[in-house]
ZANUMAR-618273 format. One record per residue (C-alpha): y negated, z, x negated; residue in three letters. Coordinates in steps of 0.5 Angstrom, whole numbers. Layout:
BEGIN
<marti y="Y" z="Z" x="X" residuo="ALA"/>
...
//
This chain:
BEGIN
<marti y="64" z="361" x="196" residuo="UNK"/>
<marti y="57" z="359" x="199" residuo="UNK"/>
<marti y="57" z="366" x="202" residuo="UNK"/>
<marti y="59" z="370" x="196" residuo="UNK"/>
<marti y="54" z="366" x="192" residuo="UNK"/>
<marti y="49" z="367" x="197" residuo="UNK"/>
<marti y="50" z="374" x="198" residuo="UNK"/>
<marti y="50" z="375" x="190" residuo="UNK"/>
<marti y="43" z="370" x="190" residuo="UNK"/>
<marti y="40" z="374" x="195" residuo="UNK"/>
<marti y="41" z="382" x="193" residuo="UNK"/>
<marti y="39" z="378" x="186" residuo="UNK"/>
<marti y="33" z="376" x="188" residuo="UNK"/>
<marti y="30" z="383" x="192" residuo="UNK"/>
<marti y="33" z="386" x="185" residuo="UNK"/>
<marti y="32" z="380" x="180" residuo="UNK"/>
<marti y="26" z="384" x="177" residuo="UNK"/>
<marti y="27" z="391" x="179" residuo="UNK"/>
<marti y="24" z="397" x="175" residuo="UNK"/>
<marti y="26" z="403" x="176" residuo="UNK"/>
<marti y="23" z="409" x="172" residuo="UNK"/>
<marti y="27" z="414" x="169" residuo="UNK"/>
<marti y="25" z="421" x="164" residuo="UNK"/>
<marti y="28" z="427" x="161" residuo="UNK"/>
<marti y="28" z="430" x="169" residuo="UNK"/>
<marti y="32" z="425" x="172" residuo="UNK"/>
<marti y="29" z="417" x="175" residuo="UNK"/>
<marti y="23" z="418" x="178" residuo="UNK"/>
<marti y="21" z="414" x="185" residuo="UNK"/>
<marti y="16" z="408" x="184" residuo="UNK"/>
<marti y="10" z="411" x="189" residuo="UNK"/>
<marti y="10" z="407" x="195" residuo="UNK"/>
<marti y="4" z="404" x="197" residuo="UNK"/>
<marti y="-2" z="406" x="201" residuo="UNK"/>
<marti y="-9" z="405" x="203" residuo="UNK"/>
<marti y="-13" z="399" x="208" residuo="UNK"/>
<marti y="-11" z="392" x="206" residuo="UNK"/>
<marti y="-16" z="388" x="202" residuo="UNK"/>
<marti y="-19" z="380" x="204" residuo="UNK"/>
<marti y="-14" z="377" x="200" residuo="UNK"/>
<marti y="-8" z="381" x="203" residuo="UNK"/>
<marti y="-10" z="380" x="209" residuo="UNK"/>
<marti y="-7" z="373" x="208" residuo="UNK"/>
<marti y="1" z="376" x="208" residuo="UNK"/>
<marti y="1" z="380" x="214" residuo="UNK"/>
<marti y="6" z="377" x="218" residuo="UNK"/>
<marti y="14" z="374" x="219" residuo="UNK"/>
<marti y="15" z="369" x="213" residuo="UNK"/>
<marti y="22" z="365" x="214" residuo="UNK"/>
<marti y="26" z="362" x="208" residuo="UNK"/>
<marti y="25" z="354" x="210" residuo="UNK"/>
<marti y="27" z="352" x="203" residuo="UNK"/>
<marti y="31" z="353" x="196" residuo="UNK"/>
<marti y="31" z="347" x="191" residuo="UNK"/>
<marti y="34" z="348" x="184" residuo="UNK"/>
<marti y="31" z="344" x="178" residuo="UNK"/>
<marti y="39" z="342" x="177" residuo="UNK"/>
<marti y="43" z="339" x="182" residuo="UNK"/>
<marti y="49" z="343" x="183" residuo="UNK"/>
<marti y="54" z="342" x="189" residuo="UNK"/>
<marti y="55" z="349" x="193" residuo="UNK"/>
<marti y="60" z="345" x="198" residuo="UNK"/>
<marti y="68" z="346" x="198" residuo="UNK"/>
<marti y="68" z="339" x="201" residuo="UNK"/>
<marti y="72" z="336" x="196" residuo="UNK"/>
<marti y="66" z="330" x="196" residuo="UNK"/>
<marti y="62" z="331" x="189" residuo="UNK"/>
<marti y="56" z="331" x="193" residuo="UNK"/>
<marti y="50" z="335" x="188" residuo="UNK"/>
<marti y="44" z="336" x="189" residuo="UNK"/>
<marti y="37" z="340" x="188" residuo="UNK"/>
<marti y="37" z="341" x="195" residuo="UNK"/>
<marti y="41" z="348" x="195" residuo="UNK"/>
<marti y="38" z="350" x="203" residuo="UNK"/>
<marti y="42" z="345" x="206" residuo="UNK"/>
<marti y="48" z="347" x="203" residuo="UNK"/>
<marti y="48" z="353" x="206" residuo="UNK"/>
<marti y="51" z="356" x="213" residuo="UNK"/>
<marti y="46" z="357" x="219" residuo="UNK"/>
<marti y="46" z="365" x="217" residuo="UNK"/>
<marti y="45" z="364" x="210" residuo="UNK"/>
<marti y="40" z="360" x="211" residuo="UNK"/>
<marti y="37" z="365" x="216" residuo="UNK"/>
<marti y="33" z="370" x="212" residuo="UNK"/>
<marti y="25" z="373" x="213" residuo="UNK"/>
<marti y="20" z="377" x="210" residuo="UNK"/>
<marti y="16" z="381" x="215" residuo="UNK"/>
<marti y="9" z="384" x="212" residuo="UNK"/>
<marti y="6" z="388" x="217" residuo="UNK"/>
<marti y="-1" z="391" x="216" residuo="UNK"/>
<marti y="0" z="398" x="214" residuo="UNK"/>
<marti y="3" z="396" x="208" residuo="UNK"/>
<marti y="11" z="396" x="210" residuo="UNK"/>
<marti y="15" z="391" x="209" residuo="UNK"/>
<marti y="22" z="389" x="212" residuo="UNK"/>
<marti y="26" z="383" x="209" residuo="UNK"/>
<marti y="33" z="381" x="214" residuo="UNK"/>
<marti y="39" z="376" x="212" residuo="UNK"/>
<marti y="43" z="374" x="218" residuo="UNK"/>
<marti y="37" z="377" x="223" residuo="UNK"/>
<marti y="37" z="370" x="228" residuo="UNK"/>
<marti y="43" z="366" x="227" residuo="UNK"/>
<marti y="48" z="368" x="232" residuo="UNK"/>
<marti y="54" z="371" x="230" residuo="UNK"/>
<marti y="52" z="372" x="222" residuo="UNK"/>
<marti y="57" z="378" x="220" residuo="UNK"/>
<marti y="52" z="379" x="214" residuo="UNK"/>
<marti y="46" z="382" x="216" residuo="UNK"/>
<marti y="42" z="385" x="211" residuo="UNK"/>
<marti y="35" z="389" x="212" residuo="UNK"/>
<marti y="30" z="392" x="207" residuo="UNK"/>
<marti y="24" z="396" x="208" residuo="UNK"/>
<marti y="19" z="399" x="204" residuo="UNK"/>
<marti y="13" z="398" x="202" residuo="UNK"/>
<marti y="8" z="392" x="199" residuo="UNK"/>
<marti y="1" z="390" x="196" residuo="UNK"/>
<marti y="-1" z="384" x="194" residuo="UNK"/>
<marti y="-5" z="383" x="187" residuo="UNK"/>
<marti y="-9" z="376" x="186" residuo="UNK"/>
<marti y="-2" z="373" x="186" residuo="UNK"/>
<marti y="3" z="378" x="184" residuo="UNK"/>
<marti y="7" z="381" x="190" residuo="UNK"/>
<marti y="9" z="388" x="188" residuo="UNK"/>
<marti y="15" z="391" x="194" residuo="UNK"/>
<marti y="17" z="398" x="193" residuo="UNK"/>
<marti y="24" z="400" x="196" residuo="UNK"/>
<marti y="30" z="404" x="195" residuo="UNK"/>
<marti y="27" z="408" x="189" residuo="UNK"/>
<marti y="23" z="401" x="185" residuo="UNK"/>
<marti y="20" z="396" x="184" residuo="UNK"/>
<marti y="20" z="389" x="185" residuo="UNK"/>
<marti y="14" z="385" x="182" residuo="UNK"/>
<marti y="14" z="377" x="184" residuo="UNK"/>
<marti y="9" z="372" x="183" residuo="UNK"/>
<marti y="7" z="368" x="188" residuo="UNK"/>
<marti y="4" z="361" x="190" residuo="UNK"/>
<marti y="1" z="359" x="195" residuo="UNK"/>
<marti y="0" z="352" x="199" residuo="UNK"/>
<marti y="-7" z="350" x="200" residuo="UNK"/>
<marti y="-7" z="352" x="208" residuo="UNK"/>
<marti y="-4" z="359" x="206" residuo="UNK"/>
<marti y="2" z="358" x="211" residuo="UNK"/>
<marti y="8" z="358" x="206" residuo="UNK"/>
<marti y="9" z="361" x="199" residuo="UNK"/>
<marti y="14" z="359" x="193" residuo="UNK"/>
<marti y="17" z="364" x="187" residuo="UNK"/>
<marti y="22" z="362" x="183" residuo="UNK"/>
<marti y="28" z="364" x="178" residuo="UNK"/>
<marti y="32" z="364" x="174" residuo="UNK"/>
<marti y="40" z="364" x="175" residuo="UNK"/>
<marti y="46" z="363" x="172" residuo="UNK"/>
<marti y="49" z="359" x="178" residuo="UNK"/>
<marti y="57" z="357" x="179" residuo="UNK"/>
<marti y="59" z="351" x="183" residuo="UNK"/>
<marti y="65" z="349" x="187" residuo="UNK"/>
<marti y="67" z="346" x="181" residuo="UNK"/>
<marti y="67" z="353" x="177" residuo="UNK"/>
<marti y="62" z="350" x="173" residuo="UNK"/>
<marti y="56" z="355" x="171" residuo="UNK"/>
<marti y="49" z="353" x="171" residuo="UNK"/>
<marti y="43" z="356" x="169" residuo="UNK"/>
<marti y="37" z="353" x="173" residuo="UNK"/>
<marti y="30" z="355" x="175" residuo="UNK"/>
<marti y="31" z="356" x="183" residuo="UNK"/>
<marti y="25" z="356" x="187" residuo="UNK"/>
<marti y="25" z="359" x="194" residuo="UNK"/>
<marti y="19" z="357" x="199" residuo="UNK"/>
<marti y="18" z="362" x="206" residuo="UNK"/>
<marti y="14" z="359" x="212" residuo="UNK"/>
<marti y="9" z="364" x="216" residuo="UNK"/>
<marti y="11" z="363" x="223" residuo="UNK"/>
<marti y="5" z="362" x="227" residuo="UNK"/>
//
C-alpha cells in the first residue's frame, strides 16, 4: 500500500502542475532551457536528496494493524521510497532518481530535462512539458521545501485531502 501510494505521489509530484501546450498542429514542446547560470541559480547546481515529507494531517500509511497516524509521512515510508534526489548540474540539465541509492530498490524511476530558476519558481522541462514549482529556501540555502495538495488514502482506506510538504537537502 506504502508503495503504490509512493509511486503514485511521486510521479504526482514530477506531474502535479504539468503544462503541456497544444494547437490546431498538434501539442507543442515547452523549449528547453538554454543559456549561462544567473547568481541566483548558481545556488541549485548540485545533488539534493529527499530528507523529508510532513503532511499538515496526520495520517497513518503503515499496514501494521497499530493506529499510529502521523504528520511525519517520511518515516512511514520503505528505505527506497524514501530514496529520491534531484541533481542540477550547470549546464541547466537536471536529473530526478527514486530508488537511486537504496540497495535492491525494484522501482527506480529517472527524469531528466532541463531547469531555470526564477526568484523562487523553479521551472523543469521534461518529456514534452513543463513543471513550475515555488520553492523555499532555508536561511543557509542547504535545503529547500515545496508543498501540495493531495488527496491521500490511508491504510484504513480512508482518503484525505492535505497539504504535504516535501524538503530535499544538498549534499555537501
Amino acid at each position: 500500500m506504502k508503495r503504490m501510494f509512493f509511486n503514485a505521489l511521486s510521479m504526482v509530484s514530477i506531474s502535479a502542475i504539468l503544462v503541456s501546450c497544444s494547437s490546431d498542429e498538434g501539442p507543442e514542446c515547452a523549449p528547453d532551457f538554454t543559456g549561462d547560470l544567473t547568481t541566483t541559480e548558481e545556488i541549485l547546481v548540485g545533488e539534493w536528496i529527499l530528507t523529508g515529507i510532513e503532511a499538515a494531517k496526520e495520517l497513518d500509511l503503515t499496514d501494521d494493524d497499530t493506529d499510529n497516524a502521523s504528520t511525519d509521512l517520511f518515516e512511514q515510508y520503505e528505505e527506497c521510497a524514501r530514496d529520491a534526489a534531484y541533481t542540477f548540474d550547470s549546464d541547466r540539465t537536471f536529473a530526478y532518481e527514486i530508488g537511486k541509492y537504496g540497495e535492491d530498490c525494484d522501482y527506480v524511476v529517472p527524469s531528466t530535462g532541463t531547469w531555470e530558476l526564477t526568484s523562487q519558481n523553479l521551472s523543469l522541462v521534461s518529456s514534452c512539458t513543463m513543471q513550475t514549482t515555488n520553492l523555499e529556501f532555508n536561511e543557509d540555502l542547504t535545503a529547500f521545501t515545496f508543498s501540495e495538495i493531495y488527496n491521500v488514502t490511508e491504510v484504513t482506506g480512508t482518503v484525505v485531502q492535505t497539504r504535504i510538504d516535501f524538503t530535499y537537502t544538498l549534499i555537501p
